[in-house]
N, C-alpha and C positions, 0 to 999 in steps of 0.2 A: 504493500500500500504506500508505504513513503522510501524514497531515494535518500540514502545519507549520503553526503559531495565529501568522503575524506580526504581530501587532497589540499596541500601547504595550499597557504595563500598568505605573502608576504603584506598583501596592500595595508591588510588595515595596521601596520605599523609604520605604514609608508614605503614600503623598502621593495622594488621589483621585485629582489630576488633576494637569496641567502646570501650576507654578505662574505661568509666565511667558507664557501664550498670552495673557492679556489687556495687550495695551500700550496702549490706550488709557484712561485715567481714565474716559470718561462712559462703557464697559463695566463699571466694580466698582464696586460698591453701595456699601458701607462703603469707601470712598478715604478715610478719613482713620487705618484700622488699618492700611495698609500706606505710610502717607504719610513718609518722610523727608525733618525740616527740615535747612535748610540757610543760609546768611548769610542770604540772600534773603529767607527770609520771617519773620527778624527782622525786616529792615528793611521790607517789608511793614507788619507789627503796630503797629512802631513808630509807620508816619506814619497809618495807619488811627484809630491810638489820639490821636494830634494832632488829626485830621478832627472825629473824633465829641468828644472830651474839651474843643478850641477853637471850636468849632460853625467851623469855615474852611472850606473848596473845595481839591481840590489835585488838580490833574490830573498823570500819569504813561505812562509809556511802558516796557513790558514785552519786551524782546529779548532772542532766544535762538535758538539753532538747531530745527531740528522735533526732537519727543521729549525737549524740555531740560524739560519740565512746564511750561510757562508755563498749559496748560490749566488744568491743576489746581489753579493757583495762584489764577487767575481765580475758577472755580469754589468754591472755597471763599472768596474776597471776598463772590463774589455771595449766598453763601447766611449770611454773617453780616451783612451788611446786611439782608438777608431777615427772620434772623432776629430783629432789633435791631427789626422793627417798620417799616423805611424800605422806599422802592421801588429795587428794583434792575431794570438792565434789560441782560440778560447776550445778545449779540448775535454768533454766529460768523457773520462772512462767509463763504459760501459763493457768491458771483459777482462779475460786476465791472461791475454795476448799479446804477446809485448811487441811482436812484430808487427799484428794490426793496429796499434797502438802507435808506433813507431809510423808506419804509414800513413796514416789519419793523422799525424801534426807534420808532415812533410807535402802532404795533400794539399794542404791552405795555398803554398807556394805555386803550383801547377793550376788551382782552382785563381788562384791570382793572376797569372800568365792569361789563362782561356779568356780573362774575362778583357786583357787588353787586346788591342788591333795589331796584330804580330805585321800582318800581310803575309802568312805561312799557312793555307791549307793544313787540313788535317790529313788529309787523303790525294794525291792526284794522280794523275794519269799519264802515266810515260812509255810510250814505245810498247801500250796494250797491257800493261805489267800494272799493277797496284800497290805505292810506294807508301812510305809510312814516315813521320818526322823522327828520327833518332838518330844515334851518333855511330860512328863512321867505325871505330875499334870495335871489333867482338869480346875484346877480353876486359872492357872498363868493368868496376864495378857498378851498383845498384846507383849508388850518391855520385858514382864519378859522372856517371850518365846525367842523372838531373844536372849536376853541376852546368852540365858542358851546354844543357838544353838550358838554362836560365843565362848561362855567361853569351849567349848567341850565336853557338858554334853549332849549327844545326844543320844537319845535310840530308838528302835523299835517299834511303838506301832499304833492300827489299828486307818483306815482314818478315820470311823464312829467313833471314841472314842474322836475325837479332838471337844473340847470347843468349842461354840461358840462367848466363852468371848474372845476370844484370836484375833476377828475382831478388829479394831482401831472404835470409834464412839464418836461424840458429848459427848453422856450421859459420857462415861468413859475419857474421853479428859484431861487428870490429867497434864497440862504444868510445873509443877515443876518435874515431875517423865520423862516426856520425854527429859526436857532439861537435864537434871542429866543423865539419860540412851545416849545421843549424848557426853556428857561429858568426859561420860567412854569410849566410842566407839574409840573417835578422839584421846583422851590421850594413847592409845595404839602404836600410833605411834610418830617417832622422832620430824615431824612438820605436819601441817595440815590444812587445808582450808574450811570453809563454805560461798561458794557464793552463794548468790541468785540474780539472775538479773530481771529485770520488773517487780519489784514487785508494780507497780500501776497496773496490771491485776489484784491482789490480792484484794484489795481496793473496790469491786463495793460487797465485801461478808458483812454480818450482822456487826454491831460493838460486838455483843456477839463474834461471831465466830473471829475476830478479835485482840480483846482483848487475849482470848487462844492462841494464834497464838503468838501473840507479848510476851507475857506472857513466854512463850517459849524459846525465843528468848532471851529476857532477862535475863533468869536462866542460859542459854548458855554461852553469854557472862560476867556473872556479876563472874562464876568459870572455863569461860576456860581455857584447856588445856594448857599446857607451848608450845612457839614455834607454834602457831594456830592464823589466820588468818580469821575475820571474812570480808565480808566484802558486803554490800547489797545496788544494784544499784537502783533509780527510776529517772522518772521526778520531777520536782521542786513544782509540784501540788500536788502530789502523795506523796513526802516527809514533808509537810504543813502538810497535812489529817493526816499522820503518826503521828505528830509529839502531832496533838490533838487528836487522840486515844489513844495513849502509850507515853506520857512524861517521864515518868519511863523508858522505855526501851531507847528514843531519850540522855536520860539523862546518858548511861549508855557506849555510843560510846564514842571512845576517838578521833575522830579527824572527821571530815564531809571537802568533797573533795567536790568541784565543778567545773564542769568542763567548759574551758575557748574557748570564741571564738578564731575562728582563726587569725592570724595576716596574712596580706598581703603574706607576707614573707614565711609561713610558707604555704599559700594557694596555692605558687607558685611553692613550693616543692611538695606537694602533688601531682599537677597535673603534674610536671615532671615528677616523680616516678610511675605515673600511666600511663603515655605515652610509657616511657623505658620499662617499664612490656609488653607493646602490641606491642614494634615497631620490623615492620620486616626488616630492614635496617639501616643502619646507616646515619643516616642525623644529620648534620651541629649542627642545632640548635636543643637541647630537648626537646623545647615546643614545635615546629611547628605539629602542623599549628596553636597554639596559640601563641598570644602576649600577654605580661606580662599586659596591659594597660585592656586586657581581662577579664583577671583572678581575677584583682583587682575588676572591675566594679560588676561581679558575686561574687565577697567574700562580697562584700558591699549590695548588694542584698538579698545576704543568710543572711547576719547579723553574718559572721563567721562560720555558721554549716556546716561541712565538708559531711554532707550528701546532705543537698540541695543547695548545691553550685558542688557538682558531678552532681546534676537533671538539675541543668542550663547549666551545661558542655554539656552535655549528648545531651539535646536537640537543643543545640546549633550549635554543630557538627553533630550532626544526618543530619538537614538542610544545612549544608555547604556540606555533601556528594552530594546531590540531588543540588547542583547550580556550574553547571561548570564556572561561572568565578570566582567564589572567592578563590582565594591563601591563604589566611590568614585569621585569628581572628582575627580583634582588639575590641577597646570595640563598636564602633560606627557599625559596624556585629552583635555584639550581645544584645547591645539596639534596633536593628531594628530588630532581630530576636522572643524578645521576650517580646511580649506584652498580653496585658488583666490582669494589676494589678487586686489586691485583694482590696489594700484601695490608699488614696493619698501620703500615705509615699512610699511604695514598687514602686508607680509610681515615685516617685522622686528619689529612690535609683537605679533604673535601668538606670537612666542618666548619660553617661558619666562625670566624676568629675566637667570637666574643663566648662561642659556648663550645670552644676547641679543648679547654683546659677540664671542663665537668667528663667529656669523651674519654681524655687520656687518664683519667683519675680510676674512673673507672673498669678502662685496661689491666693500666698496668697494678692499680691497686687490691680489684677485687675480677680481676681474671677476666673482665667481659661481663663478668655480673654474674647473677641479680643482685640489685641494688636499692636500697628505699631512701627513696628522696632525706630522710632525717641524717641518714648516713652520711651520705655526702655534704650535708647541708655544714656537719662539724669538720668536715674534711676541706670544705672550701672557704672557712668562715661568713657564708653569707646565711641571710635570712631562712628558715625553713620554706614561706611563702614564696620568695622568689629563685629558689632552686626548684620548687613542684612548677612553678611557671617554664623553666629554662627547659626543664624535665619532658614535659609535656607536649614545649614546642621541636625539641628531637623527635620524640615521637611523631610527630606532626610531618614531618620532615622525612621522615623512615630512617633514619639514622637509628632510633633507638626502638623497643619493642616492650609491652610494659602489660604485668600482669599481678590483677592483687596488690597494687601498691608497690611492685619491685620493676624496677628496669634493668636491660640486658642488651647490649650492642647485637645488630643485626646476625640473623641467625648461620648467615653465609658465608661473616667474615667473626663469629666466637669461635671454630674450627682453625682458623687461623691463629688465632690468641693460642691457644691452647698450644697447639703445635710450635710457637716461638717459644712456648714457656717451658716446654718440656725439653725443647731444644737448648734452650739457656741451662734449665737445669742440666743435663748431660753435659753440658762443656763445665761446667762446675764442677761435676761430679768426678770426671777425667784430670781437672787439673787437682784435685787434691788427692787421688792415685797417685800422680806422676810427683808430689810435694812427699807423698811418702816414700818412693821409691831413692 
């Protein structure tokens, strides 16, 4: 008899769309209207502005967890060198291939070639035969060949004729002669950039294959170019591994960046500027339909990472489309929106601030519970009245679960309690074995 319409509908809070569905940077167009700086890309500018303003080299190491933006940090390097006139060559790894890898930042140079007016066919037609541009020796190798094809020494000569040496492979993988051959490449121009981002995709290849790679790397930076820019992102595991494969090469950065959580402040800007990006109207307030008390509770959740404090946004408001009485976000909406921690901290950090402390009392003091409000009320020194009030609004909230006057932390994550507690005790138990031994 009646049709229920459950599907989002962003309008009546103004807003087209979810503003937080895009978490990645290379999905939004305009990333620099929704970009919030941070220490970091002071100190970025700074040494950028040294680079280009001293004509120097300075190579760098970008670490941060996934979603800290190291992307986007990159990304906008690349595209002010871009735009400054120099070559940049902005490279995510996506395998753990070092020779496609190796191919793919040598690629920009040849992709850079095609796109000027050589006046050299690719292909023509000589005396019925089908010629092809490459170089004149069968025995160069892989880089001697580009070389010769970027220095203008180009000639005519048949496809059957072309070397087989002239493939990139393990056996011929010569890392001092490729970083040397990227040396000459990039010094051709005024300024210049080697980014490589994720490079903990690269990490799961041999430490043989590795070492080459790094090896590389190192040749690179120990004679780069004047005015060039190295500058290679990973995770904080992935930079560790690095760091005991090639100490040589970690030894050879001049400056290692990492990247910082977000502050309150700065979390709150973020999702302003992400709201003004989608809002179709002009409303009063630039959070709404958030409250600052929101934003905070989910920054503190995420632990600062500006990616998954967008996911807690995201789902947050997704559920508020779908419940017509709720006006607003505060944080006590979005502790009750999102539940099933992972461990008992994440379960604590999702608690509003102000009744964060009645949560952990009841943890770590009486196991998860059960607990009666009188209890706690001498435990926290406040009122009996307004601890049954705090009490009650957990519960409200699904935070807490209450039966006969006792409350008890969620029944999904007191398995968990238990399980830290018993685990605590066992490591006790073990070190006063080994105190007698």
């Amino acid at each position: 008899m009646f049709r229920i319409d459950v599907s989002s509908s962003y309008e009546r809070f103004g807003l087209e769309r979810n503003p937080f569905t895009d978490l990645s940077s290379e999905a939004i167009r305009d990333i620099e209207k929704i970009h919030v700086s941070q220490e970091i890309d002071s100190r970025i500018a700074d040494i950028l502005s040294d680079v280009i303003g001293e004509n120097s080299g300075i190579a760098l190491s970008l670490v941060g967890s996934l979603g800290s933006g190291k992307t986007q940090r990159l990304k906008g390097v690349h595209k002010l060198i871009q735009e400054s006139g120099g070559m940049s060559i902005y490279q995510k790894i996506d395998s753990n291939d070092i020779i496609k890898t190796t191919l793919e930042i040598f690629s920009y140079f040849s992709e850079f070639e095609d796109e000027e007016d050589t006046g050299i066919s690719q292909e023509s037609e000589l005396e019925g035969e089908t010629y092809t541009p490459t170089y004149q020796e069968e025995n160069l190798s892989f880089f001697q060949k580009i070389k010769r094809l970027f220095s203008g020494e180009r000639k005519f000569v048949p496809i059957e004729e072309e070397s087989d040496d002239s493939e990139l492979t393990r056996a011929n993988y010569n890392s001092q002669d490729i970083g040397n051959q990227l040396i000459d490449y990039l010094g051709e121009y005024k300024r210049s950039a080697l980014i490589l981002d994720e490079m903990e995709n690269l990490l799961t290849a041999s430490n043989t294959d590795l070492i080459l790679f790094f090896e590389f790397l190192r040749e690179f930076i120990s004679n780069m170019p004047d005015s060039c820019v190295f500058i290679m992102a990973c995770t904080n595991n992935a930079y560790d591994k690095i760091k005991e494969i090639s100490p040589a090469f970690v030894a050879r950065l001049h400056n290692e960046l990492y990247s910082e959580p977000l502050s309150d402040e700065r979390a709150i800007k973020l999702v302003q500027k992400r709201i003004e990006y989608h809002r179709r109207k002009s409303i009063v307030s630039p959070l709404y339909p958030f409250e600052e008390s929101a934003i905070i509770l989910a920054n503190s959740m995420s632990k600062g990472n500006p990616r998954e404090l967008l996911k807690l946004l995201h789902t947050t408001l997704f559920t508020a489309t779908r419940d017509n009485f709720v006006e607003f976000i505060d944080d006590r909406y979005l502790a009750k929106v999102l539940t099933g921690p992972s461990s008992v901290e994440e379960y604590i950090r999702r608690v509003p601030s102000d009744l964060r402390e009645d949560v952990r009392i009841i943890i770590e003091k009486y196991g998860g519970g059960p607990v009666t409000y009188i209890q706690l009320a001498k435990d926290t020194q406040e009122s009996v009245t307004k601890q049954y009030t705090k009490l009650e609004e957990l519960v409200a909230m699904g935070i807490l679960t209450s039966s006969k006057g006792k409350y008890q932390i969620n029944s999904s994550v007191i398995q968990m309690v238990r399980a830290s507690i018993r685990k605590e005790f066992d490591k006790t138990k073990d070190a006063k074995k080994e105190t007698k031994k």
